[in-house]
N, C-alpha and C positions, 0 to 999 in steps of 0.2 A: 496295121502294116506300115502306113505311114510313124507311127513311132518307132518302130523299128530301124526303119530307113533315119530316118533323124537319131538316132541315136547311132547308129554305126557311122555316120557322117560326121560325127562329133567326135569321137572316141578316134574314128581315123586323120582329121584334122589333130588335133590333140596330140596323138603321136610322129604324127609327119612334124611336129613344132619341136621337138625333141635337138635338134641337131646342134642347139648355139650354149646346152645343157651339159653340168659334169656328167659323170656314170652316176654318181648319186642321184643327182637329181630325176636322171631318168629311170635308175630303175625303181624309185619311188613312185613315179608318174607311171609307170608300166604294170608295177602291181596293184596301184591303187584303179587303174583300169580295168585290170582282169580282175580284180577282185571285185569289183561294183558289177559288171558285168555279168560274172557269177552268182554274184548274190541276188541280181535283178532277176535270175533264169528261174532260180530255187525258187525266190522271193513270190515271182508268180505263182509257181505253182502251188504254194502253199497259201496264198493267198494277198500275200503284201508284199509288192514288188518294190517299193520305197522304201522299207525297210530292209530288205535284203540287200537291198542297192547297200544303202548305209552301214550294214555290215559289213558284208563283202568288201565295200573300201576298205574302211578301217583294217578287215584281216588282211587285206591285199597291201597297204602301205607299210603295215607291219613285217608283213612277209619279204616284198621289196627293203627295208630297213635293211634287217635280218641278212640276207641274201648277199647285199651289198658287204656286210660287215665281215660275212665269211670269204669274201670273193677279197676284198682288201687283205686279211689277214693272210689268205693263200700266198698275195704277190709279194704281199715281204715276209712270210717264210723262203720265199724260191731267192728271191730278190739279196735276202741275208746270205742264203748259201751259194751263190753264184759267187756272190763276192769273197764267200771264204774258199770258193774253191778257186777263185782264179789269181788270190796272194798265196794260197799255200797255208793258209789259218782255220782251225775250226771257227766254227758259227759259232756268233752268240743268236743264242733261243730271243722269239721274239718275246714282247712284254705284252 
């Protein structure tokens, strides 16, 4: 119980640190969180909670990557068309 307690005291410091952070940065630090986190729950119960940890980061930082890279390409798709709608231009498609 007390690792549990210490571990969520970590993980909740850790994200409360978030705020002087781009969006990249945080949502790499966000996934790589939930995903350690997940992978520790599995991890247990499969036997190896260390390992799972260590997975679960990795697919969580990966996923955070990810995430951020489709969340950037949304705002300049919208970002391109706002500006072709407010000269009177079609878009150019982003690249």
């Amino acid at each position: 119980m007390k690792k549990l307690i210490l571990a969520a005291t970590v993980l909740t410091v850790a994200l409360a640190s978030c705020a002087d952070m781009t969006t990249t940065q945080q949502r790499a630090l966000s996934g790589t969180a939930i995903g350690a986190g997940g992978g520790a729950v599995i991890g247990a119960i499969a036997g190896n909670a260390a390992l799972g940890a260590g997975i679960g980061a990795a697919a969580g930082l990966a996923g955070g990557l990810i995430f951020n890279k489709v969340k950037q390409d949304q705002a300049s798709s919208y970002n391109a068309g706002y500006q072709a709608g407010a000269t009177g231009q079609a878009p150019t498609p982003p690249r």
